[in-house]
C-alpha positions in Angstrom: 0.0 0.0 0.0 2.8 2.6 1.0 4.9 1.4 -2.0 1.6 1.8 -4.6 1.4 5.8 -3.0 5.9 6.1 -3.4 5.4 5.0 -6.9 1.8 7.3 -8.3 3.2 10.4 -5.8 6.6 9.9 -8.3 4.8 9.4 -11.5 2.7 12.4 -10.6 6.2 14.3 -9.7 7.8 12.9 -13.8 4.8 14.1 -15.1 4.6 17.4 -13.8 8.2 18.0 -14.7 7.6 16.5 -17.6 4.6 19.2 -18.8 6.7 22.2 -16.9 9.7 21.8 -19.5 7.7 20.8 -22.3 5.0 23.8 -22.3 6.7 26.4 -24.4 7.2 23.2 -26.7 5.4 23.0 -30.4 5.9 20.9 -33.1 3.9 20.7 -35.9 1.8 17.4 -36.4 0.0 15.8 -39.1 -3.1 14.1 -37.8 -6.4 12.9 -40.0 -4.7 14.4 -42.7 -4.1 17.8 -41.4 -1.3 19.6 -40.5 -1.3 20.9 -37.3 1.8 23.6 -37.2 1.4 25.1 -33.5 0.5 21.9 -31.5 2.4 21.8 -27.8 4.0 18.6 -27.2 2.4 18.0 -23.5 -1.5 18.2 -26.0 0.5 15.6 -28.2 1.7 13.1 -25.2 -1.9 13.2 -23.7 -4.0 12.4 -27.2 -1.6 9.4 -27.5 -2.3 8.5 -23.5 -5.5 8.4 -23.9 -5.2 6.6 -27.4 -4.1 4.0 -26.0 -6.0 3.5 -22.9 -9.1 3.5 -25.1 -7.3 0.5 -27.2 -6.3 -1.0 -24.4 -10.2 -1.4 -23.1 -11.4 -2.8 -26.5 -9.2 -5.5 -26.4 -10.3 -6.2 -22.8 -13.6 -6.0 -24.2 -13.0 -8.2 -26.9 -11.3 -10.8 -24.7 -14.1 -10.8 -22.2 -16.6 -10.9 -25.0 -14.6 -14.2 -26.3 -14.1 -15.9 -23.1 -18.0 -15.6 -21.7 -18.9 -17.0 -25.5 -16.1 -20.2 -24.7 -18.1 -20.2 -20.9 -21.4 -20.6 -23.0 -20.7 -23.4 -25.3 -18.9 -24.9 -22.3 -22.2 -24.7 -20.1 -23.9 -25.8 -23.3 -22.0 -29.2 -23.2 -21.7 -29.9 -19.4 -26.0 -29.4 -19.8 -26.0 -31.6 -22.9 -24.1 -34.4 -20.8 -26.7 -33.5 -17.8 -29.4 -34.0 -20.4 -28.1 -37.6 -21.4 -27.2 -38.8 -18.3 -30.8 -38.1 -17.2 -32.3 -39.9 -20.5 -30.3 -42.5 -19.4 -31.9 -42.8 -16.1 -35.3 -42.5 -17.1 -34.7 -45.6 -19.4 -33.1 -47.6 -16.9 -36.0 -46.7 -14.4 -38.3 -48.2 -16.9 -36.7 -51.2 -17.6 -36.3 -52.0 -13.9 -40.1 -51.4 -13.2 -40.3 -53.4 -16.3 -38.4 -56.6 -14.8 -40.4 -55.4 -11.0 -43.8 -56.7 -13.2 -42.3 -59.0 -14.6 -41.1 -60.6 -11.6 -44.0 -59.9 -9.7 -46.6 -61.7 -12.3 -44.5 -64.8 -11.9 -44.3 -64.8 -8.6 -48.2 -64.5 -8.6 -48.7 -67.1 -11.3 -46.3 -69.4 -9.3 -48.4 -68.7 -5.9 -51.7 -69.7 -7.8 -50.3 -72.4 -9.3 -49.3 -73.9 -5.4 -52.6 -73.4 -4.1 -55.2 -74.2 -6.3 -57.7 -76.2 -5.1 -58.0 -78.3 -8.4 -54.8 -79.2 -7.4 -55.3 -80.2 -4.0 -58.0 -82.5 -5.0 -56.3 -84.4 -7.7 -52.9 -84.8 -5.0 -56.0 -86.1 -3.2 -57.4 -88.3 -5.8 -54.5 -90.1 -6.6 -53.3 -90.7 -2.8 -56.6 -92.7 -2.3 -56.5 -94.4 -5.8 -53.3 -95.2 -4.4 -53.8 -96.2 -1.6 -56.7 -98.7 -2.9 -54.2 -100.0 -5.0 -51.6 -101.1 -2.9 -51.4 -104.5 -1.3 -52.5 -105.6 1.9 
């Protein structure tokens, strides 16, 4: 923090010496195709300053501009995968409620198949015509 204050109270010191010699100082400058025959060099130094801080916040622009489009198409991906992964889900829910019916239908037909009476009374059936076969 003190070093940041050294270093702009010094530029500000430069730059005031800097416009005290140069202010009796003209040159004559062709800008925008005009000649400019009186123009004092401290005018001359600040145009070019603030030339180039205008450039210099395009290009920061520009490179903002570029990398929230590169965020985009990378959110665009990551919500394609998201969109997939989901799909995927879905389908795999279905086929396990699928194979749930499945599974529970045998089960059923298994159960009715044990305890039908039908059943019952032919096991019965044949134990008696069994047992009226057999020797004595």
């Amino acid at each position: 923090m003190v070093i940041s204050l050294i270093l702009i109270l010094a530029l500000v010191v430069f730059l005031a010496t800097f416009i005290g010699f140069n202010i009796s100082n003209v040159i004559p400058a062709f800008w925008f195709f005009k000649t400019y025959t009186n123009l004092p060099v401290v005018i001359l130094v600040f145009i070019a300053f603030g030339a180039g801080i205008v450039l210099s916040l395009l290009c920061v622009l520009f490179a903002r501009l570029r990398k929230s489009d590169e965020e985009n198409s990378v959110q665009e991906a990551k919500n394609k995968v998201e969109k997939a992964e989901k799909k995927e889900q879905k389908l795999k829910e279905k086929s396990d409620k699928k194979l749930a019916k499945l599974a529970a239908k045998e089960a059923k037909a298994s159960k009715s198949k044990k305890t039908k009476p039908e059943d019952l009374n032919k096991t019965q059936e044949m134990s008696t015509a069994d047992l009226q076969n057999m020797p004595k």
